[in-house]
N, C-alpha and C positions, 0 to 999 in steps of 0.2 A: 522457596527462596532462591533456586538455584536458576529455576525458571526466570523469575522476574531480573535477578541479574544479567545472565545473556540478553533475555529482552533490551533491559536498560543498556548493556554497553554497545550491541548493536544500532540502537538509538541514538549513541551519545557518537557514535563514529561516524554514520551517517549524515549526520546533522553538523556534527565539525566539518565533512568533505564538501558540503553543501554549500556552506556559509565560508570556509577558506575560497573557493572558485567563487562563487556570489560578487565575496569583496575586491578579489583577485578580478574581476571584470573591470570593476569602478576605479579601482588601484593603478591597472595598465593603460587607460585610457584615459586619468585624468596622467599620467605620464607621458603618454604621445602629446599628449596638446599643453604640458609643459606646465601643468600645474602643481602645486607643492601639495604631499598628501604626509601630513602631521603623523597620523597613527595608525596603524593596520594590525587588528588585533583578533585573535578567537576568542567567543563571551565576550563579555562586561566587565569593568574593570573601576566600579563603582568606590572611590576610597583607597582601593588598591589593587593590585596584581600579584598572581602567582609567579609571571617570569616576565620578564621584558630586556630589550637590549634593542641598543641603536646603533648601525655600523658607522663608523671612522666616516666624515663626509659628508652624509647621507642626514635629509631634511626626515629620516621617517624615522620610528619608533615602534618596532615589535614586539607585540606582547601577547599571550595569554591571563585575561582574566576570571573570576574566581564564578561568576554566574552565568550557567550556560545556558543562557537565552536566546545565542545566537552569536553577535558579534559586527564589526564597526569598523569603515575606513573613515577615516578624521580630515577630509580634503578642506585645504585652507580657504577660508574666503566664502562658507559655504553652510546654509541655515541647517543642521541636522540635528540627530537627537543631543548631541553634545550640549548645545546650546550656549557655543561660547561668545558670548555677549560683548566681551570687551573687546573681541577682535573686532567683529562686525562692528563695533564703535568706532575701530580706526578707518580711516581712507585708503580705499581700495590698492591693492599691491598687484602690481603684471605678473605675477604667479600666484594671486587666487583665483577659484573658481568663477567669485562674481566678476571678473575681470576679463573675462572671456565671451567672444559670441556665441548668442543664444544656441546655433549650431552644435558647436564643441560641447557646449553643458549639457545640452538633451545627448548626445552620443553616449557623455562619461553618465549621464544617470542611466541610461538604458542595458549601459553593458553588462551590471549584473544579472539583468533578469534573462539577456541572450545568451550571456555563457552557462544560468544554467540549466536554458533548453540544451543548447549545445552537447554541454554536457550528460543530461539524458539521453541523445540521441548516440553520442558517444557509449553509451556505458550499456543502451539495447544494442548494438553492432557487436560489441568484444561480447557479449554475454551468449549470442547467434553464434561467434565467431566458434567461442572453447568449446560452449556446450550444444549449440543449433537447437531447434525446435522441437521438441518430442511431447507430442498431446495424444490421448487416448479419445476416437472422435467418440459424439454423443449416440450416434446409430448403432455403434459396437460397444455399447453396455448394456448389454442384453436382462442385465435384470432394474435397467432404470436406475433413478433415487430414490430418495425418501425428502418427502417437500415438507415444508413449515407447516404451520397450522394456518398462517395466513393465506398460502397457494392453495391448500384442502379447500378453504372455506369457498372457493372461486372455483372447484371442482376438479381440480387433481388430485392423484392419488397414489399411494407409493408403489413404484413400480412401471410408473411412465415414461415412457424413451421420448426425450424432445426431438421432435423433427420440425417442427417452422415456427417460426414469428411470421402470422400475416403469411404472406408468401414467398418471405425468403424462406432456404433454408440455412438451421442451427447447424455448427460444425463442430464446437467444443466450448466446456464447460469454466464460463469465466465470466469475467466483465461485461462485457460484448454480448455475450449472450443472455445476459438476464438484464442490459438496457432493451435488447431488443423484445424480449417476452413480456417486462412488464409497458412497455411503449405500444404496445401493438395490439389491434382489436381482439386477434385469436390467434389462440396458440395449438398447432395440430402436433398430439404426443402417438404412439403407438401403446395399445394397454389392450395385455390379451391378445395380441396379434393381431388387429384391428385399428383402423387410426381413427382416432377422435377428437370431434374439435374443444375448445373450451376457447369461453366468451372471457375475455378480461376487462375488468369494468376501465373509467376513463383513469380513477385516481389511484390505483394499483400500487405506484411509487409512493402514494400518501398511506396505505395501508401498512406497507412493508415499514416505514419508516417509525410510524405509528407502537407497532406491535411488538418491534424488533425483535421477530423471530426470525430473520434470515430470507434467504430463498431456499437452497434443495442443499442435501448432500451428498457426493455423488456417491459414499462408501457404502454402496451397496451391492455385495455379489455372496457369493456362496463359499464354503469354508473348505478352502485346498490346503492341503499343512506344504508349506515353503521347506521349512527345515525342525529338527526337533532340538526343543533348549539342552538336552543333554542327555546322555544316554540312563542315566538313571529316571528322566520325567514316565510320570506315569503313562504317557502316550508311547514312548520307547520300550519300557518294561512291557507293555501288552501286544505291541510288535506291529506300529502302526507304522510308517514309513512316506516319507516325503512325495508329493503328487498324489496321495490319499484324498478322496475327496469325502468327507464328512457329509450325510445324508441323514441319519437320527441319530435320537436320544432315548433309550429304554423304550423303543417301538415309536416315539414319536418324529414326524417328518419336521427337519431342521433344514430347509434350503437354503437359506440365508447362514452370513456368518454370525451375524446378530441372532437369529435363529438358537443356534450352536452356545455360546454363551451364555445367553437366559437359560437355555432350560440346564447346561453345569453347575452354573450358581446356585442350582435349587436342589444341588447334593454336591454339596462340599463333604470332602471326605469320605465319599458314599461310592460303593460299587456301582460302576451305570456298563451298559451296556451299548457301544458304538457303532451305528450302522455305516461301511462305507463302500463305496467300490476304487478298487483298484483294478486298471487295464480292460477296464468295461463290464467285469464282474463285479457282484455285489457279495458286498459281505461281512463281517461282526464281529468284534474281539468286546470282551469286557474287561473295566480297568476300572481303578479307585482314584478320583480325584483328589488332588490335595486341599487343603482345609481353607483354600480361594477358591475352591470349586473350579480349580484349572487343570488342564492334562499333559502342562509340556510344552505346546508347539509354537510354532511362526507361522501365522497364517501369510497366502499367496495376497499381495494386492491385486486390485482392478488392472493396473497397467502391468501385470505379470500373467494376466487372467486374461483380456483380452487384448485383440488386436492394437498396435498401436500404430501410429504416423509420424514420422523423422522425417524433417530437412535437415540437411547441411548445408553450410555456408564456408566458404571460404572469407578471405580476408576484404574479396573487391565485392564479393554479390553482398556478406556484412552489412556496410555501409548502407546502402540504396534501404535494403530492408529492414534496418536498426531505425533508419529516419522513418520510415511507415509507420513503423510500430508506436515510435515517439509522438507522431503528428494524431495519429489514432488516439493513443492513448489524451494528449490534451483534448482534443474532441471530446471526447466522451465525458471527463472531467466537466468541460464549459458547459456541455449539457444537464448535468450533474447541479450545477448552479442554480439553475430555477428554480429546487423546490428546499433551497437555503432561504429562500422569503417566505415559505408556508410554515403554522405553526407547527406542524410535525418535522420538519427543515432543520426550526431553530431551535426543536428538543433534542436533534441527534447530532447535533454539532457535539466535537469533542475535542480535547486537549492532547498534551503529554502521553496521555492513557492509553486514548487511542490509536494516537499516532504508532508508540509503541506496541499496540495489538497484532497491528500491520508486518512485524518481524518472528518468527518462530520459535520455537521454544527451544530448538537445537542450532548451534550456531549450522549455516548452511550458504556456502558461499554465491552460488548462483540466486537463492532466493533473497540473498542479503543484498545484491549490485541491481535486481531488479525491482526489491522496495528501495532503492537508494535512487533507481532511474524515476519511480513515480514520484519520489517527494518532491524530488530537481524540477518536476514538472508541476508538480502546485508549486513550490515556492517559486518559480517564476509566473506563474499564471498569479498566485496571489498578491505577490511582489507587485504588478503592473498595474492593479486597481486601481485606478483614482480618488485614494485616500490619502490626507497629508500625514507626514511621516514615512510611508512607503514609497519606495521608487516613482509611480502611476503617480503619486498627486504631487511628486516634483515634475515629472513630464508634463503633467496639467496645468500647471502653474508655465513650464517653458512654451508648451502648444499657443498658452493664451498670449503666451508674448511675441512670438512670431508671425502669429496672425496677426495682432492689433498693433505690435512693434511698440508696447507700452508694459514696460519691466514692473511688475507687483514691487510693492513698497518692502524694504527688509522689516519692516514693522509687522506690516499684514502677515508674510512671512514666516514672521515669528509666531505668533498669533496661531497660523493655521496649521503650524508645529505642534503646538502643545495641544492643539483642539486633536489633530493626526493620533498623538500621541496618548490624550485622556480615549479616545475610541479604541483603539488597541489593545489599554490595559484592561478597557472592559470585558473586550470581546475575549481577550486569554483568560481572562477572571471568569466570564459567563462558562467557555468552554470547558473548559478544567473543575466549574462547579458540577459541569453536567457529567463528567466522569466519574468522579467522589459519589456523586447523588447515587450513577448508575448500579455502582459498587456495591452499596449500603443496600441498593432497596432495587435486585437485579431481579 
């Protein structure tokens, strides 16, 4: 429970900061070109509101509403989901929307989906800035992953060091690097101290997608105790000591930490006997597990175990390389796109759910600003599609006016509002089913 909470409020923060700048685009810009904007609100505010207030003067009305689906600037004169009919009934007013050149209305619809690229590009620069780059490359994890059963099936194996797509080379473990492994004809790993090729079929993204077991994970290396949980843990009482590296279990070899594990679970409570070396000697204490079949410690991670790689960034080089990252990351995203049309595509579409997966289970502030810079980057990439109801199918509607100089009717308008609008409710209904489903029957 405690988990799903932080998940959810980190979600629910994100997604208010997204959607306050989102509106805050269309907000300031239907104000430069002197348009009246009626409401500006966080959520929905169907029936009622939890707070609202309108300053002394002021044509707007601020509010937070009660369903947090997102949220809504209310610009006068102007076909949106509101669908205030009786305004549009009246004759046009020199501060609404419709009352302005085509120009001016494609700027004010645009500008939420640019503020929040913007604002991802922002949020990868300060994230460079505090914390800078720090990845552990894929050639200095010397004991490999552990891959799915789908990458097995295609002839990997656990314990393979990525070294190319095709004939780049792989530098670290992420994104980036498993578009390029499953996109590419072959992938050359090192296994056994020998590099080997392996052949990846053409639909590789349809298999993954398919199976949903993942790609690799990189938590695989060998069992060094970091620190011991207390001086009473049975790994302290038997006189084990920090930089210990665990090598067996009652004579059996445990090079892995997973290794280490299995075979304590299989005497809980039970005298076992620990093979380690300390300072390049080897050597054995025997201890009794506690009734988790645990001994006490903190094991060492990967990026504690091997080598790692730091940049720093100041405040000016930030910038430059916050925007790469940002422009990168939509790339790869738009590429990501094409196999939203295949039936495996439209099984792993997901909701709320998964959106939420996307944040960790411990609040964690660098990884919190960096899933907050990727959603900034679909919801404007999503934002801009040429659907009515979202931003892209009111641009589509201004594009076709400025070419042909012949204004679609408020009628039609209206019309391809709520057609916008019934697609929408679908596609949240379809995704969010596919979550619930996954849940139930994982």
């Amino acid at each position: 429970m405690e988990t799903f909470l932080i998940k959810a409020l980190q979600l629910i923060l994100s997604l208010s900061i997204l959607v306050l700048i989102h509106e805050f685009g269309h907000f300031i810009f239907a104000r430069i070109y002197k348009v009246r904007v009626e409401k500006f609100y966080l959520f929905f505010d169907p029936w009622f509101s939890l707070f609202k207030f309108k300053p002394k003067n002021s044509d707007t009305e601020y509010g937070i509403g009660w369903l947090p689906l997102g949220g809504y600037c209310k610009i006068a004169g102007m076909i949106d989901e509101s669908m205030d009919k009786e305004q549009m009934a009246q004759p046009p007013k020199p501060y609404e929307f419709r009352s302005k050149p085509a120009g001016q209305r494609l700027m004010i619809m645009i500008a939420g989906v640019l503020f929040n690229f913007l604002l991802a590009l922002f949020i990868y620069a300060m994230v460079l800035y505090v914390w800078g780059d720090t990845y552990l490359p894929l050639k200095n994890m010397k004991a490999g992953m552990y891959y799915s059963q789908t990458f097995k099936n295609v002839g990997f194996k656990d314990g393979d060091i990525l070294l190319k797509a095709d004939n780049i080379q792989l530098d670290r473990f992420g994104e980036e690097s498993f578009r390029a492994v499953v996109n590419a004809k072959t992938v050359t790993v090192k296994r056994d101290s020998m590099e080997t090729v392996i052949a990846i079929p053409t639909d590789m993204m349809q298999r993954v997608m398919r199976d949903r077991k993942g790609f690799a994970d990189p938590f695989r290396f060998p069992m060094v105790i970091r620190k011991l949980s207390d001086k009473n843990a049975p790994a302290a009482l038997a006189g084990l000591q920090p930089k210990d590296s665990i090598v067996s279990v009652n004579g059996v070899n445990t090079p892995l930490f997973d290794d280490v594990a299995k075979a304590l679970s299989q005497h809980k409570g039970a005298d076992v006997t620990i093979g380690f070396y300390r300072h390049g000697m080897a050597q054995s204490v025997v201890l009794r597990t506690d009734t988790a079949g645990k001994m006490g410690v903190y094991a060492m991670m990967p990026n504690e175990l091997y080598q790692t790689v730091t940049y720093r960034y100041d405040i000016l080089t930030s910038i430059p390389q916050g925007i790469v990252v940002g422009v990168k990351t939509l790339k790869g995203y738009v590429s990501d796109m094409k196999y939203v049309f295949t039936k495996e595509g439209a099984s792993s579409l997901g909701g709320f759910g998964t959106i939420g997966g996307l944040f960790p289970a411990q609040w964690d502030w660098k990884t919190f600003w960096e899933r907050t810079a990727f959603l900034s980057i679909i919801l404007a990439f999503m934002n801009i599609l040429p659907i009515p109801a979202l931003d892209g199918g009111h641009v589509m509607f201004l594009m076709f006016e400025v070419i042909t100089r012949r204004k679609p009717s408020d009628k039609f308008l209206e019309y391809a509002q709520v057609a916008g609008m019934c697609i929408l409710f679908a596609l949240l209904l379809y995704a969010n089913a596919n979550d619930i489903l996954r849940y139930f029957f994982k």
